[in-house]
Backbone as ProteinMPNN parsed JSONL, in Angstrom:
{"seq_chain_A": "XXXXXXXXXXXXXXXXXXXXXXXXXXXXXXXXXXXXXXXXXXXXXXXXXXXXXXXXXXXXXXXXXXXXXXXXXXXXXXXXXXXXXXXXXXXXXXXXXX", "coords_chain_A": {"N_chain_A": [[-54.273, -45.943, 1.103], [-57.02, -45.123, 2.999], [-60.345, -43.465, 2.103], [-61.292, -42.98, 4.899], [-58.849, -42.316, 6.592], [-57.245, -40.63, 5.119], [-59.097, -38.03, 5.701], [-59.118, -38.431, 8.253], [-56.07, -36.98, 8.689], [-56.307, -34.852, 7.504], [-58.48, -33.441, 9.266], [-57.031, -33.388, 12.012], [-54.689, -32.117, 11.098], [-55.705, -29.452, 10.581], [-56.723, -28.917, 13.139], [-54.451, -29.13, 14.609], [-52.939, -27.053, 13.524], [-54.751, -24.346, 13.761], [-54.615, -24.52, 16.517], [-51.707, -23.802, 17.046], [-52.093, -21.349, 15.756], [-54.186, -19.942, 17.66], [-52.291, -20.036, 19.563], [-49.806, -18.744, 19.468], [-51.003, -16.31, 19.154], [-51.76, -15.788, 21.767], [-49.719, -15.686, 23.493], [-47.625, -14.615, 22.105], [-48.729, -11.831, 21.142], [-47.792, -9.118, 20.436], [-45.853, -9.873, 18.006], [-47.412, -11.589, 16.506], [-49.637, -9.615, 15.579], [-47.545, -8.478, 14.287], [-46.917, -10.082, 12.275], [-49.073, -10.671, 10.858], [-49.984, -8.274, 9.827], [-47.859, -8.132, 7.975], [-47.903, -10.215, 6.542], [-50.88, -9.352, 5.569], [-49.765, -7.006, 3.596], [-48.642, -8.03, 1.879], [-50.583, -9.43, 0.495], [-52.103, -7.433, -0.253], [-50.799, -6.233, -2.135], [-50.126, -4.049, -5.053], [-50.617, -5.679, -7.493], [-51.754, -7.95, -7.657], [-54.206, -9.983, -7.737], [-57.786, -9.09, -7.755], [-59.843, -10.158, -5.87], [-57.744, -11.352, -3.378], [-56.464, -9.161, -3.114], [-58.524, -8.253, -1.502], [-58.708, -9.827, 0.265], [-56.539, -9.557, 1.573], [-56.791, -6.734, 2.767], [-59.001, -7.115, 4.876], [-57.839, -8.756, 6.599], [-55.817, -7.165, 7.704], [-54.394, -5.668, 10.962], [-56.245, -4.958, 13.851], [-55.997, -1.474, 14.602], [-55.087, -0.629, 17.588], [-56.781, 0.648, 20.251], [-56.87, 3.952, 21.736], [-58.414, 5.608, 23.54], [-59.744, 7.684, 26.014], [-60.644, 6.077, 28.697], [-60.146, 3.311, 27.786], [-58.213, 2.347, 29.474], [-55.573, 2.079, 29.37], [-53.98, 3.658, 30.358], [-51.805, 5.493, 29.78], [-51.442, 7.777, 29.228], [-51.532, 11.697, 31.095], [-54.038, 12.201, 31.665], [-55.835, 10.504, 33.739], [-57.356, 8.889, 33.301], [-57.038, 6.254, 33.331], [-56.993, 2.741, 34.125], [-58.207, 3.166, 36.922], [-57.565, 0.811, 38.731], [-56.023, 0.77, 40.667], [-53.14, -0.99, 42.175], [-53.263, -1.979, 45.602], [-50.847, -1.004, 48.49], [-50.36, -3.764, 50.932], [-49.283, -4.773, 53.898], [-46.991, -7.524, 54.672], [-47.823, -9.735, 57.251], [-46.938, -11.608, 59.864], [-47.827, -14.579, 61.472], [-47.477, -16.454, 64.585], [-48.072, -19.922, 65.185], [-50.583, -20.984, 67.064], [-50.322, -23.388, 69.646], [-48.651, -25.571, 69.317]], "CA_chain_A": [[-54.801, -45.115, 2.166], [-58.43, -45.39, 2.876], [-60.483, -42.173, 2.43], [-61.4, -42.069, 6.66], [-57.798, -41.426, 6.745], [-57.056, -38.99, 4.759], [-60.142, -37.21, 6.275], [-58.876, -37.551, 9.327], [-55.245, -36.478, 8.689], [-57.018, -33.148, 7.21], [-59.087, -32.691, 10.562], [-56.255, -33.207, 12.718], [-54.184, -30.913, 10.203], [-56.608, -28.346, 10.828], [-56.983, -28.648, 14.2], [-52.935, -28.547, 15.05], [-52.885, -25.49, 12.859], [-55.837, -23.803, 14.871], [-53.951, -24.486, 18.184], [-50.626, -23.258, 16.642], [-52.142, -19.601, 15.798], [-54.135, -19.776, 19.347], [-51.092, -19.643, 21.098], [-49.078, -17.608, 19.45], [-51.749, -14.867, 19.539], [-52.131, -15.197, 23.357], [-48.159, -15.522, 23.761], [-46.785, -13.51, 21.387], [-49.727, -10.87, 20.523], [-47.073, -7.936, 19.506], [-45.225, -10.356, 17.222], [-48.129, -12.128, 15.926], [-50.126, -8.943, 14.653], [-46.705, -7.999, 12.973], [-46.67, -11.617, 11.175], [-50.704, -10.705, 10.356], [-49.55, -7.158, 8.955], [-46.662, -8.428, 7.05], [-48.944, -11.022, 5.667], [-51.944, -8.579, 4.898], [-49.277, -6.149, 3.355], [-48.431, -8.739, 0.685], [-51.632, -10.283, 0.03], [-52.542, -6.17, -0.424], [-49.897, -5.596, -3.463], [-51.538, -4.042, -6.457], [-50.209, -6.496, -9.046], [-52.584, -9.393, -7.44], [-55.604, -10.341, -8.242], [-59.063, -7.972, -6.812], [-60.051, -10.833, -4.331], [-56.348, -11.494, -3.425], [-56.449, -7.942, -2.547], [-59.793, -7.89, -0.351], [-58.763, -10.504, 1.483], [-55.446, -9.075, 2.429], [-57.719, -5.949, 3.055], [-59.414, -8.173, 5.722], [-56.356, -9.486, 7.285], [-55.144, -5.843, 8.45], [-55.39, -5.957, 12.146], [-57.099, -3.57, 14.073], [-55.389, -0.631, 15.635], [-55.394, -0.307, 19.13], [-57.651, 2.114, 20.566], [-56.162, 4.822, 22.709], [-58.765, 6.387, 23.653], [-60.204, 7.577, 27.344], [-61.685, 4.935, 29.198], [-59.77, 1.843, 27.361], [-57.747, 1.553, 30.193], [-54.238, 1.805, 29.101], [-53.31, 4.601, 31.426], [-50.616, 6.065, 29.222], [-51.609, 9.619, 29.452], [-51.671, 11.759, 31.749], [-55.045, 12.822, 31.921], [-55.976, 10.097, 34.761], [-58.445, 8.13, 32.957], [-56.506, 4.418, 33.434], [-57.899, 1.614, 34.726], [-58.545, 2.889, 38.144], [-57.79, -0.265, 39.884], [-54.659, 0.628, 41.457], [-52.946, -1.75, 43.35], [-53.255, -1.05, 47.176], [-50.519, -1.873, 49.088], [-50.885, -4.151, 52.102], [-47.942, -5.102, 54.336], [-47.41, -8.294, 54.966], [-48.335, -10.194, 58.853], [-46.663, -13.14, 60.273], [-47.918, -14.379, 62.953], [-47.289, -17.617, 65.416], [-49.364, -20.709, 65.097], [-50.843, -21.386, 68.506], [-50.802, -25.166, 69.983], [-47.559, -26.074, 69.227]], "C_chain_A": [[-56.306, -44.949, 1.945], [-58.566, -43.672, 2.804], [-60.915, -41.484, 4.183], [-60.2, -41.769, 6.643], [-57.219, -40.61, 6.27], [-58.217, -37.686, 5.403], [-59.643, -36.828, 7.745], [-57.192, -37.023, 10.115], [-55.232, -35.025, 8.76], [-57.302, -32.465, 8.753], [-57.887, -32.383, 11.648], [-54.867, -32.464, 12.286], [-54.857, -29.633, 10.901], [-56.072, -27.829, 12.441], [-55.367, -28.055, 14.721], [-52.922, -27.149, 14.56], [-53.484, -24.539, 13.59], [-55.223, -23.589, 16.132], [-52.533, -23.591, 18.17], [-51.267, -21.555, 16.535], [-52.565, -19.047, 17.075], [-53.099, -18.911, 20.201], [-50.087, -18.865, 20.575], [-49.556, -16.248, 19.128], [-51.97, -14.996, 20.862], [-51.299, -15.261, 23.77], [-47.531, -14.738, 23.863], [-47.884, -13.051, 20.686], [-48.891, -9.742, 19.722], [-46.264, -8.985, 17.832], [-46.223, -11.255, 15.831], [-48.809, -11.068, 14.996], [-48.728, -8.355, 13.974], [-46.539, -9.174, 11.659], [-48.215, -11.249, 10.244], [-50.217, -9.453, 9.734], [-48.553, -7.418, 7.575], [-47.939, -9.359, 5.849], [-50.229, -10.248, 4.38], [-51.174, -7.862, 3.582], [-49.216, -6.76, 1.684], [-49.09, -9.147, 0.005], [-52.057, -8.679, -1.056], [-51.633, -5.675, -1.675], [-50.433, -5.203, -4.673], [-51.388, -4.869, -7.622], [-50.587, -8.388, -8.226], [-53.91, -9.093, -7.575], [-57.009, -9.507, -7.557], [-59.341, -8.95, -5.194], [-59.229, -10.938, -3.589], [-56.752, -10.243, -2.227], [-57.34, -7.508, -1.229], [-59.378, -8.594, 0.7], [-57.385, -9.89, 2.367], [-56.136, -7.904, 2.772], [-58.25, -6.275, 4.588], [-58.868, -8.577, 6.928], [-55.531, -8.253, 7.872], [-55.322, -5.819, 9.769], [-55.44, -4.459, 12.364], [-56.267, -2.636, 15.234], [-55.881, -0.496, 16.984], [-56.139, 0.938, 19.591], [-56.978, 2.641, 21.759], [-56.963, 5.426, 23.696], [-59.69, 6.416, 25.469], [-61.01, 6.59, 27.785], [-60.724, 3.245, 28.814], [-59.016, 0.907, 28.226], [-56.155, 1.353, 30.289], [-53.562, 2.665, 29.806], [-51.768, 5.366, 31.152], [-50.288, 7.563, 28.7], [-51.357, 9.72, 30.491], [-52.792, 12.622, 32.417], [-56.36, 11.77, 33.269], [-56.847, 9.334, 34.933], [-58.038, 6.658, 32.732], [-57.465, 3.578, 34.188], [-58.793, 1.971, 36.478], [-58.849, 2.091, 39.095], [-56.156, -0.478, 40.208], [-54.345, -0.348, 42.125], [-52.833, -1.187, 44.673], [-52.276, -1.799, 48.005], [-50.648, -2.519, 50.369], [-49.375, -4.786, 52.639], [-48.366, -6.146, 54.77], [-47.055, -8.923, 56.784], [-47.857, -11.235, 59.099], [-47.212, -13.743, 61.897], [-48.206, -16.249, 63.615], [-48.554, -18.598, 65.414], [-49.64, -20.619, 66.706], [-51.002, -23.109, 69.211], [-49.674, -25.822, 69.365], [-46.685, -26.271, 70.041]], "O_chain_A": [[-56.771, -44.67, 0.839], [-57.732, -42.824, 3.123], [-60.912, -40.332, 4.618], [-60.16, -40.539, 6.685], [-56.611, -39.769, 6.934], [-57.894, -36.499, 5.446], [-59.637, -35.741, 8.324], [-56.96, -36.78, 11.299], [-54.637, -34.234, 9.491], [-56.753, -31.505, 9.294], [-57.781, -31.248, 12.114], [-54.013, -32.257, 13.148], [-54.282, -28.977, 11.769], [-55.386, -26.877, 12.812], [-55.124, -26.911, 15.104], [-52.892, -26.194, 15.336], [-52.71, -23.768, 14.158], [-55.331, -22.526, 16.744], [-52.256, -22.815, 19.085], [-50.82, -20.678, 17.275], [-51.971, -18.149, 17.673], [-53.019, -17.925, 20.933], [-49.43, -18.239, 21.407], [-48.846, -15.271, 18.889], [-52.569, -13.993, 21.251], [-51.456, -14.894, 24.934], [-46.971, -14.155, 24.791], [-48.186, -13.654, 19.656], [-49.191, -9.446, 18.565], [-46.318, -8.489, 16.707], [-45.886, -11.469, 14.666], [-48.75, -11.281, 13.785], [-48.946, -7.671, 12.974], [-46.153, -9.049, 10.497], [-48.338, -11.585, 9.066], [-49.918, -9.813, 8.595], [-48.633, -6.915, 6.455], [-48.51, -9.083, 4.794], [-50.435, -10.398, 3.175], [-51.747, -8.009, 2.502], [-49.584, -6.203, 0.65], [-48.714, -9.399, -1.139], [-52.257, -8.737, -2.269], [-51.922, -4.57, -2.135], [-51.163, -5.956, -5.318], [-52.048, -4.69, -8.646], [-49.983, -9.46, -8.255], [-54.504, -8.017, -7.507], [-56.833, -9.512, -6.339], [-59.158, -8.655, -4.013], [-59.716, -10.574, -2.519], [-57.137, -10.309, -1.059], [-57.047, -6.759, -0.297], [-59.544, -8.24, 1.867], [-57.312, -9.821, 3.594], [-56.095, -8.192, 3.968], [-57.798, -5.554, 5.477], [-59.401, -8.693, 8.032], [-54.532, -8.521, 8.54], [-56.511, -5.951, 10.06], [-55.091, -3.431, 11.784], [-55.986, -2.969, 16.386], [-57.046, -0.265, 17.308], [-55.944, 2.083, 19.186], [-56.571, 1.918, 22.668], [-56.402, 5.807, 24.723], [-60.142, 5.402, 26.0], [-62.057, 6.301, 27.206], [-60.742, 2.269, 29.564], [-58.915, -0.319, 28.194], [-55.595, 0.625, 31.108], [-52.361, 2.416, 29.908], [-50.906, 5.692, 31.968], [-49.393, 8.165, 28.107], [-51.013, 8.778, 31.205], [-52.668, 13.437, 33.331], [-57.456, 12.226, 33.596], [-57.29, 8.945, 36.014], [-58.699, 5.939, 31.983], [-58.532, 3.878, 34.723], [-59.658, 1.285, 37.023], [-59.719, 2.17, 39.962], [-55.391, -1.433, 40.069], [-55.249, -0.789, 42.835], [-52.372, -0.063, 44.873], [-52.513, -2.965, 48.32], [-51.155, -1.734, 51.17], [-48.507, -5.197, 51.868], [-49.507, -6.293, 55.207], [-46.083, -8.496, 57.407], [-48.39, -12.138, 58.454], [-46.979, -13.356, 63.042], [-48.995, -17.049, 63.113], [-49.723, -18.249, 65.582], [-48.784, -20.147, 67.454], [-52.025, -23.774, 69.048], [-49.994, -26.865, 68.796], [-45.634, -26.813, 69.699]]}, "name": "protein", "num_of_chains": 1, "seq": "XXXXXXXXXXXXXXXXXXXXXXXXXXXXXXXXXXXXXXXXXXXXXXXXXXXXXXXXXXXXXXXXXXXXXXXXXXXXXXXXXXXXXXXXXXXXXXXXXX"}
């Protein structure tokens, strides 16, 4: 095996990998930051190594912000997205020239 191909087994290693987390963070986002928690949680054990530790540190994701304005409209203090849907009924109406 020449070394361009192992080089470009690696890249295209990489790259599949890359596409693989992609999509299952814009898929599955609830399931994914529990796979990234679980992960962090372990990396985070005190009987590993200091860096070990930082990096699972690192790897914690970031709590969701609740807070007025964000948009999540799960209070009821009335500060959601304010882009209600409006409904519109719908119109049928006859071609002409037929």
């Amino acid at each position: 095996m020449t070394p361009f191909l192992v080089i470009q087994a690696i890249v295209i290693g990489v790259a599949v990998i890359a596409s693989l987390i992609y999509a299952c963070r814009r898929l599955m986002p609830v399931t994914s930051q529990r796979w990234q928690a679980a992960l962090a949680n372990s990396l985070s054990a005190g009987s590993r190594p200091v860096v070990v530790r930082e990096i699972g540190k690192r790897l914690q994701p970031v709590a969701a912000a609740g807070g007025c304005g964000s948009g999540c409209g799960s209070c009821s203090t009335g500060c959601g997205s304010g882009s209600a849907a409006v409904e519109q009924p719908v119109q049928f109406r006859e071609r002409s020239g037929e």
